[in-house]
C-alpha positions in Angstrom: 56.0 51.5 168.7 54.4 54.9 168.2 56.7 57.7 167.8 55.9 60.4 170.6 55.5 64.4 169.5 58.4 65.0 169.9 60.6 62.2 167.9 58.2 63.2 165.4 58.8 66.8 165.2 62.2 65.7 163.8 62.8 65.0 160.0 62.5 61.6 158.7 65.5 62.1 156.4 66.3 58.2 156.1 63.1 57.3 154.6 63.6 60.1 151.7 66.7 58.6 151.2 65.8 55.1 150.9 62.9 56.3 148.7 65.2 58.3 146.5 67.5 55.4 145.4 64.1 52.9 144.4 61.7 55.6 142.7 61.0 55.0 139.3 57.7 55.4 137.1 56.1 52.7 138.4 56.6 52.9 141.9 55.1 57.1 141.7 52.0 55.5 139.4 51.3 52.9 142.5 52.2 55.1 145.3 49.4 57.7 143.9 47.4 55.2 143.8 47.4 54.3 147.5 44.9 55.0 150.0 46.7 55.8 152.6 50.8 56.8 152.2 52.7 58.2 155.3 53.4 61.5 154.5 57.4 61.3 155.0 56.7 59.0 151.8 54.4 61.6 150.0 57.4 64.2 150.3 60.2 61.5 149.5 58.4 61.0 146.5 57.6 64.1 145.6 61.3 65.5 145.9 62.7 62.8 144.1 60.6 63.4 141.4 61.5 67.2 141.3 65.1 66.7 141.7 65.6 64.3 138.9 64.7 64.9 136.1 65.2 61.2 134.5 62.2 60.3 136.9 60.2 63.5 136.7 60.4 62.6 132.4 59.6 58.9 132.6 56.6 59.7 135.2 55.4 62.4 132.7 55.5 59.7 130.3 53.8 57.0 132.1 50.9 59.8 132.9 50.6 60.1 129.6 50.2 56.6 128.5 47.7 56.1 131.5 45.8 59.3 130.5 46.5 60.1 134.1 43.9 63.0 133.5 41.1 60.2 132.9 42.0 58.3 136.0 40.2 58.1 139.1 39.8 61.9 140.4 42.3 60.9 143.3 45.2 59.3 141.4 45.2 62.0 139.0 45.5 64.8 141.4 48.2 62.9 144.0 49.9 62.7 140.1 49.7 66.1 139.3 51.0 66.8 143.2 53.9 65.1 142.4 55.0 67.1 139.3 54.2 70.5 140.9 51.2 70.8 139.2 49.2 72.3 142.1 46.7 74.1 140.0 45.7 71.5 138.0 46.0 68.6 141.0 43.4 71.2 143.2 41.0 70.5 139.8 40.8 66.4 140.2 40.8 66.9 144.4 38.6 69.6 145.2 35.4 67.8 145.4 36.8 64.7 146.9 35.8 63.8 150.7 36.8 65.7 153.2 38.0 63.0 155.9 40.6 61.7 154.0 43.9 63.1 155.5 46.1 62.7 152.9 43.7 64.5 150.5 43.8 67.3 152.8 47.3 68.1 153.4 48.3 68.0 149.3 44.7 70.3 148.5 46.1 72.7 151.4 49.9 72.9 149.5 48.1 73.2 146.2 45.9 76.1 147.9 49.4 77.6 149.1 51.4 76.6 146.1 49.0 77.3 143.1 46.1 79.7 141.8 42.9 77.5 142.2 39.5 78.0 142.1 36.5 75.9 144.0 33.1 76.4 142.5 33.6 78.4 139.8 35.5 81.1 141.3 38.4 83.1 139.9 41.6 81.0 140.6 44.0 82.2 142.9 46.1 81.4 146.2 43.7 80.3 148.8 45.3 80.1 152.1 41.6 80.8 154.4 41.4 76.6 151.9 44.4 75.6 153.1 44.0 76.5 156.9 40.6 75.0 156.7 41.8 71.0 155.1 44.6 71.6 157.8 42.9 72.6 160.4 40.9 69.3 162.0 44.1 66.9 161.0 45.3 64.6 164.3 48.5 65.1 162.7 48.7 68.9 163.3 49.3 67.5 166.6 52.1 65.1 166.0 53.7 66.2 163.1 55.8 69.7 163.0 55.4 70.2 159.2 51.4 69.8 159.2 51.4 71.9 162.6 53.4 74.5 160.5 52.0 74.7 157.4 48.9 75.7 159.2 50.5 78.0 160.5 52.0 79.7 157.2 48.1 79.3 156.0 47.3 81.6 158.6 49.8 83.9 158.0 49.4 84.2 154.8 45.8 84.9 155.4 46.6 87.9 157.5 44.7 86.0 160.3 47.7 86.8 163.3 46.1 86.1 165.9 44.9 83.0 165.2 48.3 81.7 164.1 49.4 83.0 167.6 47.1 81.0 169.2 48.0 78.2 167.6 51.7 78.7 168.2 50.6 78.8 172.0 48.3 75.6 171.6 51.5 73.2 169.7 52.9 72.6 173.1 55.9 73.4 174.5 57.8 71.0 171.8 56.9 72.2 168.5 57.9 75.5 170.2 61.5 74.7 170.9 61.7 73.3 167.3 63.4 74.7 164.2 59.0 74.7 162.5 58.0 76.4 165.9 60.9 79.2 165.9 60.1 80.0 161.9 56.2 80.5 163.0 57.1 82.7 166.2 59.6 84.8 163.5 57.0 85.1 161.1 54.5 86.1 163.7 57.0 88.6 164.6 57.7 89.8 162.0 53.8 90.5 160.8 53.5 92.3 164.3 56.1 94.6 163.2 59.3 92.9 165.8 61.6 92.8 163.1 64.4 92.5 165.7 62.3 89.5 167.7 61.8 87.8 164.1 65.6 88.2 163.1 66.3 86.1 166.8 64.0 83.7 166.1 64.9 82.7 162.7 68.9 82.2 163.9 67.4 79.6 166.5 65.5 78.3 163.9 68.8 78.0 161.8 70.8 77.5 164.6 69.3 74.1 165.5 68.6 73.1 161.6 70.7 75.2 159.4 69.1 73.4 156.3 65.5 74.6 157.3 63.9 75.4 154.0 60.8 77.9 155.3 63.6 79.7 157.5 65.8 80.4 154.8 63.6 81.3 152.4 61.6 83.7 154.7 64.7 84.9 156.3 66.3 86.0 153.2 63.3 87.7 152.0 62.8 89.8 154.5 66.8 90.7 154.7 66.1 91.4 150.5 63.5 93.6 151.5 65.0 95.4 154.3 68.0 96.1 151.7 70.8 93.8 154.1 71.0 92.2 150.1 74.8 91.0 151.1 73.6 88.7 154.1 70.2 88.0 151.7 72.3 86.6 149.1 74.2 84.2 151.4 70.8 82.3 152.2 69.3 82.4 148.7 72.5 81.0 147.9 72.4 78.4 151.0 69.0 77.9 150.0 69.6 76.9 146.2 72.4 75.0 147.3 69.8 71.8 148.2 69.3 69.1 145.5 65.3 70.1 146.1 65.5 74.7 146.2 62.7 76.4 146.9 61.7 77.9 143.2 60.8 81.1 144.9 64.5 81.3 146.2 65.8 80.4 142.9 63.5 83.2 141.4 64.6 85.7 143.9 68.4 84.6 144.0 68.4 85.0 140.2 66.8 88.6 140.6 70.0 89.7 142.8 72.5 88.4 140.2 70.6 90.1 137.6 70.8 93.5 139.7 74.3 92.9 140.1 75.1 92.3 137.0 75.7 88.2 137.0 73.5 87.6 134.1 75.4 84.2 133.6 74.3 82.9 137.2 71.1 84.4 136.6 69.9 82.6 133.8 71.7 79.8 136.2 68.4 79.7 138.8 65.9 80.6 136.3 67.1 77.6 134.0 66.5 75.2 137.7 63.3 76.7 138.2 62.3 75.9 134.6 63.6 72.6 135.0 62.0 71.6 137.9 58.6 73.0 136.5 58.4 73.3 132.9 54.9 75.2 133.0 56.6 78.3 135.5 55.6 81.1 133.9 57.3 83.6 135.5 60.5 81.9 135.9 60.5 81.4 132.2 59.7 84.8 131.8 62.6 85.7 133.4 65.0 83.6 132.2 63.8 84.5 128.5 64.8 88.1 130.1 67.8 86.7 131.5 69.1 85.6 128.3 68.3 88.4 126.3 70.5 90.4 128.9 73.9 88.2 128.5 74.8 90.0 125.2 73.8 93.7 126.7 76.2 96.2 128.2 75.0 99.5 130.0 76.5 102.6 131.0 75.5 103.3 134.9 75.8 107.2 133.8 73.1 106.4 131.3 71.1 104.7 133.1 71.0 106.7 135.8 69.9 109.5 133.8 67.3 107.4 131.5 65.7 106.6 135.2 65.6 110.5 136.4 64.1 111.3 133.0 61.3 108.7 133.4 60.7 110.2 136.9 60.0 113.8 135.5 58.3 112.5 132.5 55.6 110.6 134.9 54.3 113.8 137.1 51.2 113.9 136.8 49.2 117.3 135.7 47.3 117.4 138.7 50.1 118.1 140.5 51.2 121.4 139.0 49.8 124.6 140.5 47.5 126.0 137.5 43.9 127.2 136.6 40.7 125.2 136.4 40.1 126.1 133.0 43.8 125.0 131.8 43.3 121.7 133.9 40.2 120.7 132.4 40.9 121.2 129.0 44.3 119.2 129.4 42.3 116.4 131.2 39.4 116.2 128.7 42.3 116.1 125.8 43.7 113.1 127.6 46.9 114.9 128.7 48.0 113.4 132.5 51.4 113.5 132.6 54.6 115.8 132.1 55.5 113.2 129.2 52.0 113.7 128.1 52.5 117.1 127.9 55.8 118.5 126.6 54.8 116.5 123.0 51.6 118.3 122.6 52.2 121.3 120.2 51.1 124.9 120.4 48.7 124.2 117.2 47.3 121.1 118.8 46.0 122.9 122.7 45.1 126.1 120.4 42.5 124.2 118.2 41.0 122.7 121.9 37.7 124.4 122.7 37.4 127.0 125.6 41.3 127.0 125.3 42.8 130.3 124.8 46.0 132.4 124.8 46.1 132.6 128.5 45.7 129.0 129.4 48.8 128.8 127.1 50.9 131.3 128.3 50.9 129.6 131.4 51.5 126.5 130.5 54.7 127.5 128.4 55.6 129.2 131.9 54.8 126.6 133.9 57.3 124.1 131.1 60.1 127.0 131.0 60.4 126.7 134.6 62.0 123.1 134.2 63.3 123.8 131.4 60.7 122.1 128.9 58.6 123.4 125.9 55.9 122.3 124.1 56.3 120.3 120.9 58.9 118.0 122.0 60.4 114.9 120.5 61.1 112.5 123.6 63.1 110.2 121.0 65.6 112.6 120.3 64.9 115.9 122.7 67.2 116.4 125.7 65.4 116.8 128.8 67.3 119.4 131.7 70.4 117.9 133.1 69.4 119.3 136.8 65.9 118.1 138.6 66.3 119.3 141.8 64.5 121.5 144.1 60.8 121.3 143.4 60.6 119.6 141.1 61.6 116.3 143.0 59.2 117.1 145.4 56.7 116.8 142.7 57.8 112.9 142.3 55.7 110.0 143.4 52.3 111.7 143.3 49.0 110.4 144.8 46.6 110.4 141.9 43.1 109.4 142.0 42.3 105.9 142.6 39.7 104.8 139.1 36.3 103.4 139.7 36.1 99.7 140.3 34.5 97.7 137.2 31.1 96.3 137.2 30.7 93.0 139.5 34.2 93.7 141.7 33.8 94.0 145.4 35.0 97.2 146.7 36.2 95.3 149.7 39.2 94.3 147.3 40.7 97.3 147.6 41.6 97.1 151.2 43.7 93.8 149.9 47.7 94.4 151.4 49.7 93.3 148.4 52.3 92.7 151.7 49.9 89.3 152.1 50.5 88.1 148.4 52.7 85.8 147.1 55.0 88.4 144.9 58.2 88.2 143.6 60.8 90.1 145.5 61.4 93.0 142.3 57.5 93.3 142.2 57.7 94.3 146.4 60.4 96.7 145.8 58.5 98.2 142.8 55.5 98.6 144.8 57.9 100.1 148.0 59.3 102.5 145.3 55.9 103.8 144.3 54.9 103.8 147.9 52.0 101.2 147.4 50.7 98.8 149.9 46.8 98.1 148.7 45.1 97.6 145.8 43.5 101.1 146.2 46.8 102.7 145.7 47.7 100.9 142.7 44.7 102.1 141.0 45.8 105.6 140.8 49.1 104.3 138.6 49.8 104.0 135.2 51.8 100.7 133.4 54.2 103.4 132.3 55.1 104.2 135.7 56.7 100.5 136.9 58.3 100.1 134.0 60.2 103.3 133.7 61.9 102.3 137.0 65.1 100.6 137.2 65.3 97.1 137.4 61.5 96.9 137.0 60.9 95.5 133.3 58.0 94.2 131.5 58.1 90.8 133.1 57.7 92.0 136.7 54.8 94.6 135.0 53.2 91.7 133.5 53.2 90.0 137.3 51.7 92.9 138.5 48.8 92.8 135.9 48.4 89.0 136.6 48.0 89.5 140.3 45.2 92.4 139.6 43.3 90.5 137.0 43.2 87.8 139.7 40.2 90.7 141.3 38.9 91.1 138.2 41.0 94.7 137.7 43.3 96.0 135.4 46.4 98.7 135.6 45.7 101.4 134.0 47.5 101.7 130.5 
């Protein structure tokens, strides 16, 4: 008998269990092997592999007696699949036929899941890829997970509409269900209902309080919105499953390391790590993690280590002062207040075209805020009030830099809003009032990490993401 839509929107948890309790080496190598696996047996394997790690080491093993790299282009990537390896599974499937159904719905969670490139382009997430292999599967129209990871591909390529047409074109079943209430909330929320997309993820929740894309959604956005307390009880909810989201673990970690909870962070990061070995950033942040445990801090100290970081990052072109003084501190380099104060008298003096005037204005412009020239940032105190105008001088809008050779000016309208970030990388970018690649230009790497809880790991994210474009923060 055929299972109608709607039995079929429902999650065939028996077979994963059943699979779970007979997976073993073997039974992966021959499974990737075949032609033509239901996909409720694709994910059972898949999540038992990822949530043991006795399998996930003896499949490694077997992969690498088999030179699973050297087998037929399909085995190896359905292999690499299975590990997590989306990057490198993408490689083997990429040029594989089109009509095969299975191939298509692993190459569109690779495009989702991984950085990876098709024709010798940069790698990086692909989710126009992944919309496309989804988008002429029959199973989109029986199967709630298919119909919904279109739907994220959509999303996630900023194409709204579209993914609210297809929400209208599921039927009145996928709808009602916990995949169709998670793509009306995200459509929601992209459209700016934050109070529509809140009421749909609790039905979502409501009828399946285990839904993984729910959770981890929901809980972003709360994290975002700064609702961290009811955040945390989903990330927590979410990591809680034999199979967590690594995304949740990352961003569950992140809160206990705000908080504090360095021991529970290192917790999730070590999961993440353990689950996929190659994670970059979660081992970057447990290494961080770690390092942290042995660490205490003074919140008075901190606090004022962050205000002087603020004042020490206004730029030059802010300040009210003559053309000749300006262009003789921007052809010396000088852009910041930072820049400035450790320039001494001696040093602007021997500068061509720059006179006793240009410096008594600057050493009245530094008095003001209680500053001189010549100082020594290591040891120097900087004013114990910054109030008044000079916080309005904060966050400036610099000058975006001039795109490198060969890079399409069309990526500077890219919404960093539609990227796959880590949750401390949005809040960065919220701090320094950036939403597009065009305003991230005019910043320094000084500037993210001199904010709190914004290290070098989540710097070195940033520079990742750009590099993806083919651009680079400036130093």
């Amino acid at each position: 008998m055929v299972p109608s839509p709607v039995q079929r929107l429902q999650p065939a948890s028996q077979e994963r269990a059943a699979m779970s309790t007979t997976l073993d080496a073997t039974t992966i190598w021959n499974w990737a092997a075949d032609k033509k696996p239901s996909l409720d047996t694709m994910l059972a394997v898949k999540q038992g592999v990822l949530t043991t790690p006795a399998i996930r080491n003896a499949f490694a093993e077997r992969m690498r007696k088999e030179h699973a790299d050297s087998a037929d282009a399909r085995t190896a990537g359905l292999a690499r699949w299975v590990l997590g390896h989306h990057t490198r599974a993408f490689h083997h499937l990429a040029e594989l036929p089109d009509k095969d159904a299975t191939l298509n719905f692993v190459r569109a969670d690779c495009c989702l899941k991984g950085a990876v490139a098709l024709k010798g382009s940069h790698p990086q997430r692909r989710p126009d890829l992944a919309a496309d292999y989804l988008q002429g599967l029959p199973e989109r129209k029986t199967d709630a997970r298919v119909q919904a990871l279109y739907c994220d591909a959509l999303l996630f390529d900023h194409r709204i509409e579209d993914a609210q047409q297809a929400l209208a074109d599921a039927g009145e079943a996928f709808r009602k269900s916990p995949h169709g209430h998670y793509v009306a909330g995200r459509i929601a929320a992209a459209n700016g209902d934050h109070d529509g997309a809140e009421a749909s993820y609790r039905a979502a929740l409501a009828q399946d309080p285990t839904h993984r894309a729910t959770l981890m959604r929901y809980a972003f956005e709360l994290d975002l919105a700064g609702r961290d307390d009811e955040a945390l009880v989903l990330y927590q909810r979410l990591a809680s499953m034999p199979d967590a989201d690594t995304h949740g673990l990352v961003n569950l970690g992140i809160m206990h390391e705000d908080r504090g909870s360095f021991d529970e962070a290192v917790r999730c990061f070590r999961r993440v790590v353990d689950a996929y070995p190659l994670h970059r950033r979660g081992s970057a942040y447990l290494e961080d993690a770690r390092a942290s445990i042995n660490m205490t801090f003074d919140e008075e100290t901190e606090e004022k280590v962050d205000r002087r970081a603020q004042m020490l990052r206004i730029l030059i072109a802010d300040f009210d002062m003559s053309v000749r003084s300006r262009n003789c501190l921007a052809t010396m380099g000088v852009e910041t207040l930072g820049d400035l104060v450790q320039k001494s008298e001696a040093e602007l003096m021997s500068f061509r075209n720059f006179g006793e005037t240009s410096l008594l204005e600057i050493k009245k412009l530094l008095a003001d805020r209680g500053l001189r020239l010549g100082m020594n940032l290591a040891v120097d105190e900087l004013p114990p009030e910054f109030t008044g105008a000079a916080e309005a001088e904060l966050a400036p809008e610099g000058q975006p830099l001039e795109l490198p050779p060969g890079v399409d000016p069309a990526i500077l309208s890219r919404v960093f809003a539609d990227m796959d970030l880590s949750i401390r990388l949005r809040k960065a970018l919220a701090t320094l009032r950036i939403t597009t690649i065009q305003d991230v230009l005019s910043h320094k790497e000084g500037e993210f990490l001199s904010l709190k809880n914004c290290g070098q790991t989540t710097t070195n994210e940033l520079k990742a993401r750009l590099a993806e474009f083919g651009i680079t923060l400036r130093p």
